[in-house]
C-alpha positions, 0 to 999 in steps of 0.5 A, spaced: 438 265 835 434 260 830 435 260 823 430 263 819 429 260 812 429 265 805 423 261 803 418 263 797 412 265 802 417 269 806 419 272 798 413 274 797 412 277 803 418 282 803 415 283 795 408 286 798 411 290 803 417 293 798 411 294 793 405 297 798 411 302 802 409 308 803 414 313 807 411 318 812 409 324 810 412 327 816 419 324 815 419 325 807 425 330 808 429 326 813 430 321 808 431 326 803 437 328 807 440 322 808 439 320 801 442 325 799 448 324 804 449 317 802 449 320 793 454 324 795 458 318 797 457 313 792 464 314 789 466 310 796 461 305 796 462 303 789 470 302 792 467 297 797 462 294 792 468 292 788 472 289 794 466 284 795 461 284 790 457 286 795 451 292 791 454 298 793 446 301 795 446 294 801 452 297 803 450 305 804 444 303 808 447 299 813 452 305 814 447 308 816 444 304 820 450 302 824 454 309 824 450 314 821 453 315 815 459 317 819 466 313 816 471 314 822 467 308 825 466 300 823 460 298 819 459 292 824 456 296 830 458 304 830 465 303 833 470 308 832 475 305 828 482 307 832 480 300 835 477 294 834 469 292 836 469 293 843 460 292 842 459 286 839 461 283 835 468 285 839 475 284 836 473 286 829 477 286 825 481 280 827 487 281 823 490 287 821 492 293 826 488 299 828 486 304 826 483 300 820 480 304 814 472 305 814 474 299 808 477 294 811 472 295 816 466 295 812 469 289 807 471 285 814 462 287 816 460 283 809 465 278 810 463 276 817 456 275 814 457 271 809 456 276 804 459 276 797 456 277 789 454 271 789 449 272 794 442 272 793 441 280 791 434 280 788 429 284 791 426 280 797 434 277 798 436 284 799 430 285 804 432 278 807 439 280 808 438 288 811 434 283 816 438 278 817 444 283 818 441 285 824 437 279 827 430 276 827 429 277 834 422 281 832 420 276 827 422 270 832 419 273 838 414 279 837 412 277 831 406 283 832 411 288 829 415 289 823 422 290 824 424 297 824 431 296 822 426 295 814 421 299 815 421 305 821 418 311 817 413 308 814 406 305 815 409 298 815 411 300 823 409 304 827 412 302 835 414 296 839 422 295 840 428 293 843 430 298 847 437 294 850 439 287 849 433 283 850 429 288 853 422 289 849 418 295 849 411 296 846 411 303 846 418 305 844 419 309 838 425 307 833 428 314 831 432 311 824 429 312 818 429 303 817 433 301 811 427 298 807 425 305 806 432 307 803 431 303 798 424 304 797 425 311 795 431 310 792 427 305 787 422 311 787 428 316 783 431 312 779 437 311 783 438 303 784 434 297 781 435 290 783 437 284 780 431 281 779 427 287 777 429 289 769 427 295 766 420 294 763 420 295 755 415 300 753 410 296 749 404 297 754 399 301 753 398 306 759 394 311 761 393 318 760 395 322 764 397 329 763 403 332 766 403 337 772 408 338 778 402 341 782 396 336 786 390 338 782 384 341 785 380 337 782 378 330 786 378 326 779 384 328 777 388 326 782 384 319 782 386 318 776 393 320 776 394 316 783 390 311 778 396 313 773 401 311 779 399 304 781 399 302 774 406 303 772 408 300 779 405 293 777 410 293 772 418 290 775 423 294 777 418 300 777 416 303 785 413 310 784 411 314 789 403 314 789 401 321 791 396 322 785 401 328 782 403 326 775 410 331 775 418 328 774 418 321 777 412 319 775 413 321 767 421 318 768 417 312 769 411 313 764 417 314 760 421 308 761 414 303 761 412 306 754 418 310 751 414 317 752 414 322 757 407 324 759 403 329 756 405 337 757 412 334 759 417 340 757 422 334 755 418 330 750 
């Protein structure tokens, strides 16, 4: 397959659609469930991460990905891992005799793809490398269509996939939640960062809001939380839901840009 550059138009490319991603709100507690599922298990990633260097949170979402978060079966392709790859990529890990643990097949994955700490994980090169580790066969050949292995579950895709080895469909839906997504929320609680994308410093001058866990009935007020929201989202490292419901994670971040947390905020 031909060689897809990590250019700075394809850069800004994943930074604008990171930024502008909006989870479904259909398939909000799906993600919540997997998230959930991939904290419970940070203590193993972080293991992984040590081994390679590779985050630890590129790691969880692949697992996901390719074998459901399940850890009898190799990160390659879902295979189990009494035996190597039978899929492709077939005889994995070469070296070694089955069964191999989920961390030496997850180390051997990462290595076969040229990964290590001195890869590129800023946000766009972790988003190029989620697509990269499963090809840009969407991109090449049906560029209409944002892969969902990024951005299933969101309103950056909608339908269109393989749904065998070079067979397309326009109506096929994906059943994953895309590993974009993931991260994309996990951005939104706090729970990872990027290694370009620095907590802000709190010298700006915000807006005021007041804190609340409920939706206004008031139009106005919701506009202006929302308003509230996509200010504090221009700043780096900084990805809030846009929901116009100025509650916990809206004021964590009002926090982090300004030093305090919003008003009525039982914490400050």
């Amino acid at each position: 397959m031909a060689t897809v550059k990590l250019s700075q138009a394809l850069r800004d490319e994943y930074e604008n659609l990171f930024n502008t991603c909006v989870i479904r709100h259909n398939r909000a507690g799906v993600v919540e469930g997997i998230i959930a599922k991939i904290q419970a298990n940070t203590a193993r990633y972080n293991n992984a991460e040590s081994i390679l260097g590779v985050p630890w949170f590129f790691t969880a979402v692949i697992h996901n990905m390719e074998s459901s978060l399940n850890f009898t079966k190799h990160l390659h392709n879902g295979d189990p891992l009494v035996r190597r790859t039978v899929q492709a990529p077939a005889g994995r890990p070469k070296n070694g005799d089955p069964p191999f643990t989920w961390e030496e097949s997850a180390s051997d994955a990462l290595s076969l793809k040229g990964l290590s700490s001195k890869t590129d994980w800023s946000l766009s090169g972790t988003l190029y490398q989620l697509e990269r580790y499963n090809g840009f066969g969407y991109r090449l050949y049906h560029p209409h269509v944002l892969s969902p292995y990024l951005w299933s579950y969101s309103n950056h895709y909608t339908s269109g996939k393989f749904v065998a080895d070079g067979i397309w469909s326009d109506t096929a839906v994906s059943k994953q939640c895309g590993a974009a997504v993931l991260l994309r929320r996990m951005a939104e609680n706090i729970q990872i960062d990027f290694a370009d994308q620095p907590i802000p410093k709190p010298d700006a001058k915000p807006l005021v809001v007041r804190y609340s866990l409920k939706k206004s009935s008031d139009p106005m007020s919701v506009s202006r939380a929302g308003e509230l929201q996509r200010w504090l989202n221009t700043f780096p490292g900084m990805f809030v839901k846009v929901d116009g419901v100025p509650g916990a994670r809206t004021s964590d971040a009002y926090k982090r840009a300004t030093g305090h947390y919003l008003p009525r905020d039982p914490r400050g």
